[in-house]
N, C-alpha and C positions, 0 to 999 in steps of 0.2 A: 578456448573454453576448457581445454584438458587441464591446464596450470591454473586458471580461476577454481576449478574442481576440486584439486589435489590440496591448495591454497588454503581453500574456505576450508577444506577438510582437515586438516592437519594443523591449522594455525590458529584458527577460529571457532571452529566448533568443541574444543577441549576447554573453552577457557570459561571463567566466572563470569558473573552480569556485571562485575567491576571492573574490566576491563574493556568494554566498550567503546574508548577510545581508539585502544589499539585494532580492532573488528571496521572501527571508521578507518583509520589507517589504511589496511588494507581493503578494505573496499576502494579507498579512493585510487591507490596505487592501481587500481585496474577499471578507472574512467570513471567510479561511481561522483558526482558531483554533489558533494558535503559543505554545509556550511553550518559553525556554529556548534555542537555538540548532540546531535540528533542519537538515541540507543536503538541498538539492533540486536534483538538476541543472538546467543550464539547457536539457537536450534532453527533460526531464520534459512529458507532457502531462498535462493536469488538468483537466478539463469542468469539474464546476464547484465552484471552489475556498470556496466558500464551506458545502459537504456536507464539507469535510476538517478534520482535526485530527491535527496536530503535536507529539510531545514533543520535548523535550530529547533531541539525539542521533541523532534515528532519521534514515534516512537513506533519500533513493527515487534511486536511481541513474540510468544516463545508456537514454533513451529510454524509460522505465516510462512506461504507461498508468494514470492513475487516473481511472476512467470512475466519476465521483462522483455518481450519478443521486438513491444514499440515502447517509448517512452513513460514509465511511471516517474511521478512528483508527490511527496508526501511534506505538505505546507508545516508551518512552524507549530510545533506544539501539537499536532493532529494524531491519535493513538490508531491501529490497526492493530485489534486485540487476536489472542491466541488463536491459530488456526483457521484463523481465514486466510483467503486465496483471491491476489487479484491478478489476473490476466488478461495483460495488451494484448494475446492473440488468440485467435479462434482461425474458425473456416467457413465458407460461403456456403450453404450447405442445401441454396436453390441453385448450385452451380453445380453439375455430377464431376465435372474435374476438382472438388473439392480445393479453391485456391486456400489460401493465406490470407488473414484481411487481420491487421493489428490497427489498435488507437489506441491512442495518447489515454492513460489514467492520471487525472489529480485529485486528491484528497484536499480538502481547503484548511484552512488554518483551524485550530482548534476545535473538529473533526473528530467523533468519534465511531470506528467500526466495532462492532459487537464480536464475541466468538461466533467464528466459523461464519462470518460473512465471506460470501462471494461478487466479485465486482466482475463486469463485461469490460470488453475493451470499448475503449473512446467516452465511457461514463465518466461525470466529474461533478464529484461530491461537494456541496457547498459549505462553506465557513461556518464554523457552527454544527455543523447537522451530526444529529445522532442517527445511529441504523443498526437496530436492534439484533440481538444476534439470529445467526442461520439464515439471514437474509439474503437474495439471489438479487443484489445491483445489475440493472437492464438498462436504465435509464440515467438520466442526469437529477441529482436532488438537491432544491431549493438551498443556501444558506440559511440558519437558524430554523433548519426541521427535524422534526422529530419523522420514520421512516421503516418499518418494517416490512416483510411478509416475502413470498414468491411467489410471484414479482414483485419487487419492493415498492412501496408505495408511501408517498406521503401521510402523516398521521394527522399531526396539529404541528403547530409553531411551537418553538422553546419557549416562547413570551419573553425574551429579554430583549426588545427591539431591535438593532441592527449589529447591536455587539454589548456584551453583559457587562455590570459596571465593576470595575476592580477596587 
């Protein structure tokens, strides 16, 4: 964790949004699972990069938190805009020993989070869905929904039936 820290510090956080590739690079050099040409800012934080996966496309904008305790996935083409925060882990908090309790985060394909969305562990955002910003993700949401508030809640549908026409 000490060398992921020092790593991301030194290697990647000084650099341009043009370099991006190399930020994939090292990310991967340290378990992150990439494929395809996914952008990560370089003001991005990432505990630990080796719980994350990357497709083609998707994108985690500039200061997003990915508190990767348990497995985050960010589907092909899906945006995680500025300064939101998604975290696999939390704590039991009807337990007074306060355990650990992480899940699995996936963002679906072409997927967008708004600023300063926050996602729970184990939610998993469907294909399509918009979520408006400052939103507090609890739940799992629909593919092609539209998704606001806290607690964030379904709005209407995007109306483009199961996938928009290109």
């Amino acid at each position: 964790m000490l060398a992921w820290r020092f790593v991301w510090a030194c290697l990647c956080r000084p650099t341009p949004k043009i370099l991006y590739r190399w930020r994939n690079l090292v990310l991967s050099a340290f378990g992150a699972r990439i494929s395809g040409a996914p952008f990560v800012a370089s003001s991005a934080t990432i505990q630990i990069p080796w719980n994350i996966e990357l497709e083609d496309g998707s994108c985690v904008g500039d200061k997003v938190v990915l508190y990767s305790l348990g497995r985050i996935v960010l589907r092909k083409r899906c945006t995680v805009a500025q300064e939101s925060y998604l975290s696999a882990g939390t704590h039991d908090f009807s337990d007074p020993r306060l355990p650990l309790v992480v899940g699995e985060i996936v963002i679906g394909e072409e997927a967008f989070l708004g600023a300063r969305v926050f996602v729970h562990p184990g939610v998993h955002v469907g294909e399509g869905a918009l979520i408006g910003a400052c939103s507090v993700v609890i739940d799992d949401i629909p593919e092609w929904t539209v998704a606001a508030g806290n607690p964030c809640v379904p709005i209407k549908h995007r109306g483009f039936g199961s996938r928009p026409q290109r």
